[in-house]
FIFI-410175 format. One record per residue (C-alpha): residue number from 1; chain; x, y, z. Coordinates in steps of 0.2 Angstrom, whole numbers, m for minus. Example, Ala and Ser with C-alpha at 12.3 -4.5 7.8 and 13.67 -1.06 7.14 Angstrom:
1,A,62,m22,39;
2,A,68,m5,36;
***
This chain:
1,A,40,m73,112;
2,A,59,m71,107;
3,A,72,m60,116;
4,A,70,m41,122;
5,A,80,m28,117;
6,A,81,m12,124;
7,A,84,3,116;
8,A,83,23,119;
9,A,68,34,112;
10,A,65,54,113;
11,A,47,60,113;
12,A,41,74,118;
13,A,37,73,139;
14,A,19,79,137;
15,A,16,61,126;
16,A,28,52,139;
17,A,14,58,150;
18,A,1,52,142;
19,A,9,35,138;
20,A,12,33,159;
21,A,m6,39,162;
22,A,m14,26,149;
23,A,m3,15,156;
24,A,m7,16,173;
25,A,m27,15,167;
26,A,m23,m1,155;
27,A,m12,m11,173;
28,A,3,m12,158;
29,A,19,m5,157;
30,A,25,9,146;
31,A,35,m4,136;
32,A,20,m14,133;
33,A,9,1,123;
34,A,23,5,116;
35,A,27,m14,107;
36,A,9,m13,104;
37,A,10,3,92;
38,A,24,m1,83;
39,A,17,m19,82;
40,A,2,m10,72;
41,A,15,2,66;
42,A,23,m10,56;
43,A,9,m21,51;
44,A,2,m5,40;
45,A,17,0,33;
46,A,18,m17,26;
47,A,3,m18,20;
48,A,4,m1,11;
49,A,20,m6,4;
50,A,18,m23,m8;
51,A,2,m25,m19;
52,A,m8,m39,m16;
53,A,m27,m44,m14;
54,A,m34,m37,4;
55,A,m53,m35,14;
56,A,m52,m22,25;
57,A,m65,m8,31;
58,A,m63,9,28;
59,A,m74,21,41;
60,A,m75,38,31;
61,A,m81,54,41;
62,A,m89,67,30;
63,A,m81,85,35;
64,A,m95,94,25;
65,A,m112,90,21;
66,A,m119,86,4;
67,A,m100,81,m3;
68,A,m110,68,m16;
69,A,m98,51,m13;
70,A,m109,40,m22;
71,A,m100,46,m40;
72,A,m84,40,m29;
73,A,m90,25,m23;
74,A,m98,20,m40;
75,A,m80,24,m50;
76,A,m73,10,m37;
77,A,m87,m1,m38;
78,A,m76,m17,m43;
79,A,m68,m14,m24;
80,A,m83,m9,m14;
81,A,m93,m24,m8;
82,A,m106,m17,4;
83,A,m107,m1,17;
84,A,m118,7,30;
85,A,m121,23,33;
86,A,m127,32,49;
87,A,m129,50,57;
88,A,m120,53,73;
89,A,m122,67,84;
90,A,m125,78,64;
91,A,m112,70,57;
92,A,m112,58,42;
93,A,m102,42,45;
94,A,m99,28,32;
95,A,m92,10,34;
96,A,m87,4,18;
97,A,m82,m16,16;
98,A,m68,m20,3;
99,A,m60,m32,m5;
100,A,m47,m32,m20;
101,A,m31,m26,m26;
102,A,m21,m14,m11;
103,A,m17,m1,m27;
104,A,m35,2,m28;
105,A,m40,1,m11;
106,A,m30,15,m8;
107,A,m32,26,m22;
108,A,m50,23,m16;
109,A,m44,30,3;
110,A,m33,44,m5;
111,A,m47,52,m15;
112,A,m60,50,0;
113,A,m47,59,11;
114,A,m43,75,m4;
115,A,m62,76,m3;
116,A,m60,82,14;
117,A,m66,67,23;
118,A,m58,56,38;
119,A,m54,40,35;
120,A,m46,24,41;
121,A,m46,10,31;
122,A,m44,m7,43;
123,A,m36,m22,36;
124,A,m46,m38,40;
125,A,m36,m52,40;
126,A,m48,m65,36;
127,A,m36,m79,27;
128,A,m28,m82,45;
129,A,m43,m83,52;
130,A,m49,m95,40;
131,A,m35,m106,44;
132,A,m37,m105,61;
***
């Protein structure tokens, strides 16, 4: 690993304190979580930012009942490439695998989220692994 550099951050105490506590739990310094989260930070961002081809997963939590995805998830058919659905705890929960362009993969995100669902698409890095 290269050089360190330190450099001075302000947040809010009551998150400091919950850094130092996960911290403590984890046996890893503050500085460690944090390189960790902007590591992850940054790999999103880029992603988001340049089109290219991608496979990722996104996990979509239904807010209300009966919100009839399936039209959604037909209009994006030449992305989705399987998904699993389950009920937890009442809740409907869908694991949807892609793969192609970023642009449609996240128009495909942004209209499951205005549909006042949670979601979190995952990027799987599969062409390192591959090389691996």
């Amino acid at each position: 690993m290269g050089r360190k550099e330190r450099f001075g951050v302000s947040i809010p105490a009551d998150l400091s304190n919950r850094i130092k506590e996960i911290a403590n739990r984890k046996g890893v310094t503050r500085s460690r979580i944090i390189e960790e989260v902007l590591r992850n930070y940054i790999t999103e961002s880029t992603h988001e930012e340049s089109p290219h081809h991608c496979s990722g997963i996104i996990v979509v939590v239904e807010g209300k009942p009966g919100l009839g995805l399936e039209t959604l998830y037909e209009d994006f058919r030449e992305v989705i490439v399987g998904y699993a659905h389950q009920h937890l705890e009442g809740v409907c929960v869908n694991v949807i695998f892609v793969s192609g362009a970023s642009q449609e993969i996240e128009n495909l995100t942004r209209n499951l989220s205005s549909c006042g669902c949670f979601t979190k698409f995952m990027p799987l890095h599969l062409g390192d692994l591959r090389r691996s």
